[in-house]
N, C-alpha and C positions, 0 to 999 in steps of 0.2 A: 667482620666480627667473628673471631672465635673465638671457642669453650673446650675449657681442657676436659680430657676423659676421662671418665672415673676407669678406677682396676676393676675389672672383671673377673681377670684369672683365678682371683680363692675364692668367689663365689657360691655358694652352693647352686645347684643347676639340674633341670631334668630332661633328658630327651624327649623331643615331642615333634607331631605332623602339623606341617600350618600349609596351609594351598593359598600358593601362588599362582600367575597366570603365565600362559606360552604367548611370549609377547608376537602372535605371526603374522602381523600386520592387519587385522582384522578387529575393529575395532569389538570386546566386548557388552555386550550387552545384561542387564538383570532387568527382567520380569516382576515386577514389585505384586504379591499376593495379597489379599484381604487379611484384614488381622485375626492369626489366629490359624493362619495356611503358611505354610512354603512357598518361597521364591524359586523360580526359574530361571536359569541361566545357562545363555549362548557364550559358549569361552571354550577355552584349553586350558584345562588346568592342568598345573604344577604343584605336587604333592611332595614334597622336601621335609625331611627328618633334620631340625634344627636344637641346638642347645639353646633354653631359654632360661637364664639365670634369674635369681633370686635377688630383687634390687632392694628390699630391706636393710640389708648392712649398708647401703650408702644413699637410703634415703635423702638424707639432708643435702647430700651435693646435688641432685637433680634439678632443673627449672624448665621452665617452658621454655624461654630461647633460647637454652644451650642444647635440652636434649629431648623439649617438644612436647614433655611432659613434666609432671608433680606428682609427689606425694603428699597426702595433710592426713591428719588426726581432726575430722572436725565431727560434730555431732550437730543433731539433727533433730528436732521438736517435732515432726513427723511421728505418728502411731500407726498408720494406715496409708500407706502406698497406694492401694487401690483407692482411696478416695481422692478422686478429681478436687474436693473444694481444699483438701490438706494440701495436695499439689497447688494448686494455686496463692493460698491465702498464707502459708507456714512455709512451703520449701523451695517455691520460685526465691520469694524477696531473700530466704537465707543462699540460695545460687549467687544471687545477684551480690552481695555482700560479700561471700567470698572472693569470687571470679575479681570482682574490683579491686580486694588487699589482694589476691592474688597477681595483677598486671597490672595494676596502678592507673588504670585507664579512668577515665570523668565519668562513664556513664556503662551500664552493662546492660544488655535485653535481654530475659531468658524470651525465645521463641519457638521451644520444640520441648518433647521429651519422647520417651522410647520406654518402656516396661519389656522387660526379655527373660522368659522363663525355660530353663532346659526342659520343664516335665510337659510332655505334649497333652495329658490329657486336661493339667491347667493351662495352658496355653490356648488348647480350643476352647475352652469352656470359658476363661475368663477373656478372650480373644486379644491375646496377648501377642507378640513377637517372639521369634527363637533367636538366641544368641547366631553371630553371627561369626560362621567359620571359614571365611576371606580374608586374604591380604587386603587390608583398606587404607581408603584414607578418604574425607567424606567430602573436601569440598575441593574445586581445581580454581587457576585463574580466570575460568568464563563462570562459573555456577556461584562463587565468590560472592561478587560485586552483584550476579544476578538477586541473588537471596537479601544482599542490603537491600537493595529495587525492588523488590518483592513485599518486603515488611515496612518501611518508611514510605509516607510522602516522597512524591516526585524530587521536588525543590532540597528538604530534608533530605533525601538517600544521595543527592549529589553532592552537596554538602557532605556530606559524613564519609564520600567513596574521594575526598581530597587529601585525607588525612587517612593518618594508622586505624586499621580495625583491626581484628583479632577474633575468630571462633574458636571459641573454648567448649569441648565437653565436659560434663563433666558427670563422672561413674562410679556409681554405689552399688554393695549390696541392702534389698531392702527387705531381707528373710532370713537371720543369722548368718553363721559362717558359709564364706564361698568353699566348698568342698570338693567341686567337680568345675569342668569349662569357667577355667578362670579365664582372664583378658591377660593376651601377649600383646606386648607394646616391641615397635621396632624402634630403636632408637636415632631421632634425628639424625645425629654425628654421624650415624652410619649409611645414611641415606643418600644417594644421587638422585640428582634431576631426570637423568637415563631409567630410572629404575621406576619410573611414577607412569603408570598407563591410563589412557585418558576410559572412560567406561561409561555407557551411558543406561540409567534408570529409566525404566519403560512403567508409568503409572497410567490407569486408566484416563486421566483427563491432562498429563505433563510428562513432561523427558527431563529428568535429572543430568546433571555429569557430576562423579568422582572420579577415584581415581583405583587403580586395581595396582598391583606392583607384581612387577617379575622377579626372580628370584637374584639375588645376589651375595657372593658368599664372605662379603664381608658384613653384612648386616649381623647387628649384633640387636637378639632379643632378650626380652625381660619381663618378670610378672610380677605380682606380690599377694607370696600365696598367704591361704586361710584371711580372707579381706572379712573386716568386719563393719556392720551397718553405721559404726562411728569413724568408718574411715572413707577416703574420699581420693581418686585418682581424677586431674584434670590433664586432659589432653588437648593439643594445639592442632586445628584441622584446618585451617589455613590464617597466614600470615598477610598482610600487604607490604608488609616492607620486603626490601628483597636486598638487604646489605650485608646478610652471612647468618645473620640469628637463624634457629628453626623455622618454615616456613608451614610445617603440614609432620604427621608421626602415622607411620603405615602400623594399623592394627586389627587384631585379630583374634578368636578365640579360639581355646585350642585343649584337648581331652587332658588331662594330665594325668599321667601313668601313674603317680603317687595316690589317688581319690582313690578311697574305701570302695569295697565291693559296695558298701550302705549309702555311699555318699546322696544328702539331702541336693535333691535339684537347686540348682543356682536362679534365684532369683534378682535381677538386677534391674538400675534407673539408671538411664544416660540421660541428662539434661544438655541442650546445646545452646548457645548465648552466642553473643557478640560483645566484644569490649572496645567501644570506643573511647579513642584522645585528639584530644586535642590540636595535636601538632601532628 
């Protein structure tokens, strides 16, 4: 399966650092911190001044399996971000609603979410996460299937690991305009298998794996600045099919040279799901 490429060339676009990793046979490590601290990481990185275009003007062509990701206009009955019971009872089931008109899958689980505040002293205080400025990409072929197994019955997850699954993130802001550390998306199409590094997540009581990415100069990146709380990016962090569609989208945040000396700290929800089908 492939997907034609949107035009990039008249894009508008800004130069920007995104840290990649030195692929030197060693496998990376990250150190997962209490919320509300800094992670620690064992790596080589790769710090690369890349063009990351403005994917606005061709919003509507983007999809999950062509290029790994979406754009939507959706809105949200949410008031309050920090409240866990609004999280659960208004903006899980609206995750779940879209995620499904968005892949057409039977059944969707939201299972996670992320709150990510650039300003450190709400951060600590509200013990929150900092955006995160690594080349990524959150799930590989073992930690996949693991996380079904993880969340389902026995019987259930194997069942479900027969057929297509799909994690989908999916990324707001939840405090006005994003005005500083918006999210770079690398785009599928541009992506090799060679360029995906295995990493592993060191948690006090588990060992994670994703995936880190080395640099490569044909990656083509993309953002969509000024994001507002009625707008909504989903990202594809691993695939089960393996027939040419998108499998996984290396991303990352990144300072943007254009943010106001004033620029309001970016506050952001990553929601992460599962979309199962049928077949």
């Amino acid at each position: 399966m492939t997907m034609p490429a949107y035009d990039n060339e008249n894009l508008p676009f800004v130069e920007a650092e995104v840290n990649y990793v030195v692929d030197n046979g060693i496998r990376p490590v990250t150190h997962i911190a209490e919320m509300g601290e800094s992670n620690r990481r064992d790596e080589v990185p790769d710090k690369r001044i890349v063009p990351i275009y403005d994917a606005r003007p061709v919003a509507d062509q983007l999809t999950l399996d062509g290029n790994g990701f979406a754009f939507l206009n959706e809105t949200t009955a949410v008031t309050d971000f920090l409240d866990n019971a609004q999280i659960e009872n208004v903006y899980n089931p609206e995750i779940e609603k879209l995620v499904a008109a968005a892949t057409g899958a039977s059944r969707v689980l939201v299972f996670d979410h992320t709150l990510r505040v650039a300003d450190e002293d709400t951060r600590t205080t509200q013990k929150l996460r900092e955006p995160v400025h690594v080349v990524h990409n959150d799930y590989t072929d073992l930690s996949g299937p693991q996380r079904v197994r993880d969340l389902l019955p026995a019987a259930e997850a194997e069942a479900a690991l027969q057929k297509r699954y799909v994690f989908v993130n999916v990324w707001r802001s939840i405090k006005g305009t994003v005005e500083e550390v918006p999210l770079g998306i690398c785009d599928a199409q541009s992506l090799t298998e060679d360029d995906m590094i295995l990493m592993d997540l060191k948690y006090k009581d588990r060992v994670g794996e994703i995936h880190r990415t080395r640099y490569n100069p044909d990656h083509r990146w993309v953002y969509f600045p000024q994001m507002q709380p009625d707008e909504a990016i989903l990202l594809k962090c691993f695939d089960s099919k393996t027939d040419g569609r998108a499998r996984w989208t290396a991303h990352s945040a990144f300072i943007d040279p254009t943010s106001p000396a004033d620029a309001a700290p970016r506050q952001s929800i990553e929601t992460r799901t599962i979309a199962f089908y049928d077949d």
